[in-house]
N, CA, C and O of each residue as an XYZ file, in Angstrom:
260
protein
N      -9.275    -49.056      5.795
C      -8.835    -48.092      4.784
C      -7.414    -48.428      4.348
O      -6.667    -48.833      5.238
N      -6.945    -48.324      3.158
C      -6.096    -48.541      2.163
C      -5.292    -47.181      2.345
O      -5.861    -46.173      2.762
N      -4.034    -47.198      2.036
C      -3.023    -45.615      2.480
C      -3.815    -44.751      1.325
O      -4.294    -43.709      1.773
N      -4.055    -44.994     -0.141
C      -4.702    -44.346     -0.501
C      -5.733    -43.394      0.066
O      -5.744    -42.163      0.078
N      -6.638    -44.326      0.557
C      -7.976    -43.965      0.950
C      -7.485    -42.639      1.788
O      -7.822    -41.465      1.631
N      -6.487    -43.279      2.822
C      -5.976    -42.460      4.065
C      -5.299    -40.727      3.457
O      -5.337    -39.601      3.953
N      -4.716    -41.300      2.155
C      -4.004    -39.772      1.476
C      -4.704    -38.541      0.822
O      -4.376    -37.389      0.540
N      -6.118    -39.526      0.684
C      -7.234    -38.581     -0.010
C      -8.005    -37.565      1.106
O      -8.401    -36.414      0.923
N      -8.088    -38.524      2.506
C      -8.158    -37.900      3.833
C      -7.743    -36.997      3.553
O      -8.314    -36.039      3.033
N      -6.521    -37.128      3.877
C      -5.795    -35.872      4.254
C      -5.660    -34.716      3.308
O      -5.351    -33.554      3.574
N      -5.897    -35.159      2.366
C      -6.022    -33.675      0.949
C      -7.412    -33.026      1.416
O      -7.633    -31.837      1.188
N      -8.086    -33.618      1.895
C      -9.568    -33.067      1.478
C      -9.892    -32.113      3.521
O     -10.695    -31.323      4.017
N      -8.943    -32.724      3.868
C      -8.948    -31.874      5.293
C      -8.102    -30.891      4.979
O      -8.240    -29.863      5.642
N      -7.033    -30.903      3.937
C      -6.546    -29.103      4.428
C      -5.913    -29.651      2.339
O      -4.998    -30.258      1.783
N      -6.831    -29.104      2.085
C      -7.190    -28.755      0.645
C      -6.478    -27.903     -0.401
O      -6.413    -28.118     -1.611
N      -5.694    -26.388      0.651
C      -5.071    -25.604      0.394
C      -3.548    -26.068      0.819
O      -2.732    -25.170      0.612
N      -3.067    -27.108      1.291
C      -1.832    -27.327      1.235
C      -1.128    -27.636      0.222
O      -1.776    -28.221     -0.644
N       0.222    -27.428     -0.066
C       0.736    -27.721     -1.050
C       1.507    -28.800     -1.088
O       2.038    -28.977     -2.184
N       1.818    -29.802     -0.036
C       2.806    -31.123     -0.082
C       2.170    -31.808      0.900
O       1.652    -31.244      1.863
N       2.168    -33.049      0.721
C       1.730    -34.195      2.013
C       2.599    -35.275      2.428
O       2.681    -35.998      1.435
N       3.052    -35.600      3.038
C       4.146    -36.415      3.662
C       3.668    -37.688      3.812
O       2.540    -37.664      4.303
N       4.205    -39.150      3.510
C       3.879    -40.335      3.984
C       4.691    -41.070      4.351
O       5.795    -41.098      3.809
N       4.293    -42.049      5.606
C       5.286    -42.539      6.181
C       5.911    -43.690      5.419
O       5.315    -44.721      5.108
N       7.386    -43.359      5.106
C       8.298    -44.574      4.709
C       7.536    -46.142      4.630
O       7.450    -46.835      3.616
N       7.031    -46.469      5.968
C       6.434    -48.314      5.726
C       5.574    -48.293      4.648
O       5.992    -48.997      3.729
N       4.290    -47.620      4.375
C       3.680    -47.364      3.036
C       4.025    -46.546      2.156
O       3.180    -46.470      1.264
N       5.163    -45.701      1.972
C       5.086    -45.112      1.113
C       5.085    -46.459     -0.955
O       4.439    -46.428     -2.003
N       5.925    -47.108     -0.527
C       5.970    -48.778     -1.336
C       4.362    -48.763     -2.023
O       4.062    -48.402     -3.161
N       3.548    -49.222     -1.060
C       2.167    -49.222     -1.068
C       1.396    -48.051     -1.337
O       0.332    -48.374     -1.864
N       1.517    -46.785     -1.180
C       1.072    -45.615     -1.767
C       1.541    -45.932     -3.296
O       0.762    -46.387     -4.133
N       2.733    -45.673     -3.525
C       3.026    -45.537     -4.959
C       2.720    -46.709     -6.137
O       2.859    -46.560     -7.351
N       2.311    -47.790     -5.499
C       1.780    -48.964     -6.631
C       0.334    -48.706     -6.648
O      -0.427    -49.005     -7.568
N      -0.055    -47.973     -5.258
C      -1.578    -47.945     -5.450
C      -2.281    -46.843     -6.424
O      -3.486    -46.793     -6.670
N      -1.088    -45.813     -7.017
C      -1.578    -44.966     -7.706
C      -0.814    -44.766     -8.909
O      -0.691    -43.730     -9.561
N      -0.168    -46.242     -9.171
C       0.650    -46.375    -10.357
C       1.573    -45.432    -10.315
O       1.893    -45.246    -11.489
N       2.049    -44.887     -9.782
C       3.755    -43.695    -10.356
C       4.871    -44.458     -9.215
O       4.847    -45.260     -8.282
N       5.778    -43.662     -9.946
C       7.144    -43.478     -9.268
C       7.543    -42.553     -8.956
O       7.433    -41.621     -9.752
N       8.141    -42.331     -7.787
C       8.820    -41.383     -7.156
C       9.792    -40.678     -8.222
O      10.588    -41.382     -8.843
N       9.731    -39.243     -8.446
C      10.673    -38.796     -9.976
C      12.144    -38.477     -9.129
O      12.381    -38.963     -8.023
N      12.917    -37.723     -9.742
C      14.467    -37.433     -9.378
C      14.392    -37.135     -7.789
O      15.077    -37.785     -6.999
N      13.493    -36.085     -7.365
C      13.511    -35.767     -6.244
C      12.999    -36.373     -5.129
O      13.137    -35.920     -3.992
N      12.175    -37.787     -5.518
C      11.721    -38.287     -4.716
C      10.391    -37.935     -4.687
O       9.973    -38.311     -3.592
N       9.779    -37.574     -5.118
C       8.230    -37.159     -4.909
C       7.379    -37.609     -6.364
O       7.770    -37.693     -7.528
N       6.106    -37.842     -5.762
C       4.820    -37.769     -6.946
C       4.046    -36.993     -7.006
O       4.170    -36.089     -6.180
N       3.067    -36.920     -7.802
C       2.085    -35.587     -8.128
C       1.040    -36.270     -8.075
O       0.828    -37.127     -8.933
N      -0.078    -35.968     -6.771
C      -1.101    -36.795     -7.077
C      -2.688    -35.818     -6.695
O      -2.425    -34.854     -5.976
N      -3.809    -35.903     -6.962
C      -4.389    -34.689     -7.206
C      -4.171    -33.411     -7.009
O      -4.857    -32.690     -6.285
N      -2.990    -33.001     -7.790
C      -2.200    -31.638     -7.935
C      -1.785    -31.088     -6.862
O      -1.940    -29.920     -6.505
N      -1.005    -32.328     -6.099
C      -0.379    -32.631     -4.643
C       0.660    -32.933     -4.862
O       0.739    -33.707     -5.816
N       2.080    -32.530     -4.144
C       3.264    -32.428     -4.096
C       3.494    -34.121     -3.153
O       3.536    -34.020     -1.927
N       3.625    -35.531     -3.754
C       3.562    -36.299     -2.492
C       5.142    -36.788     -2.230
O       6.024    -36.908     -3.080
N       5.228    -37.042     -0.731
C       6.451    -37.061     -0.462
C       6.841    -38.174      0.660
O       5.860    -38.723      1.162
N       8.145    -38.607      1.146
C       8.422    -40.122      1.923
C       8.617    -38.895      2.660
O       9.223    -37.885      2.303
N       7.893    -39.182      3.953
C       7.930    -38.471      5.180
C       8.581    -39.092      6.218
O       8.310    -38.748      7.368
N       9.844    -40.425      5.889
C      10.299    -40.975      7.369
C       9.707    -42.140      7.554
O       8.740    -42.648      6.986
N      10.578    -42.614      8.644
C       9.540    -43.958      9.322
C       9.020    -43.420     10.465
O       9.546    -42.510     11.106
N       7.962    -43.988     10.736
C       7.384    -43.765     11.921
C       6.547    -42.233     12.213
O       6.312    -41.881     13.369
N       6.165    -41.445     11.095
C       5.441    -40.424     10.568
C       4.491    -40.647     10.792
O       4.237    -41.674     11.422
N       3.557    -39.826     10.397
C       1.979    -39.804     10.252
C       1.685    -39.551      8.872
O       2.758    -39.279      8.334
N       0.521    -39.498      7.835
C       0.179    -39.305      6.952
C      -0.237    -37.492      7.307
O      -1.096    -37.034      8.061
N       0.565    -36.928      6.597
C       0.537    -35.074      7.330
C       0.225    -34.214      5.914
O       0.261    -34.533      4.726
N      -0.067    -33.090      6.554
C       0.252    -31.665      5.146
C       1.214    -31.229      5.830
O       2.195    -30.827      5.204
N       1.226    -31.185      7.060
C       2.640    -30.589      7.733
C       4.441    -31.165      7.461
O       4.705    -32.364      7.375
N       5.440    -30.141      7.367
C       6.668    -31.067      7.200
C       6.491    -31.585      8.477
O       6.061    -30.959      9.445
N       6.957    -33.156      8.437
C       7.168    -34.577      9.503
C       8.545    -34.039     10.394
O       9.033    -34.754     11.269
């Protein structure tokens, strides 16, 4: 699985969250894989998901890291 694959995981296990965290080593690789850039604050919007650099050494979470 591709971090993508892995981020869609995690939306579809807790569905009702509002932000998902990814770890710093892919976050690079998250964001080319879904074409955007990180905006002013650092985050993307990706199926009407708040996405965010959660650190190194994180987990792919809905929880803050």
């Amino acid at each position: 699985m591709d971090v993508r694959d892995l981020v869609d995981v995690a939306i579809d296990e807790d569905p009702r969250a509002p932000c998902l965290w990814v770890p710093s080593e892919v976050w690079p690789q998250f964001c080319d894989a879904i074409a955007q850039r990180p905006n002013r604050i650092g985050a993307v919007i990706y199926r009407n998901k708040t996405v965010r650099e959660g650190g190194p050494l994180t987990d792919i979470t809905t929880r803050r890291p």
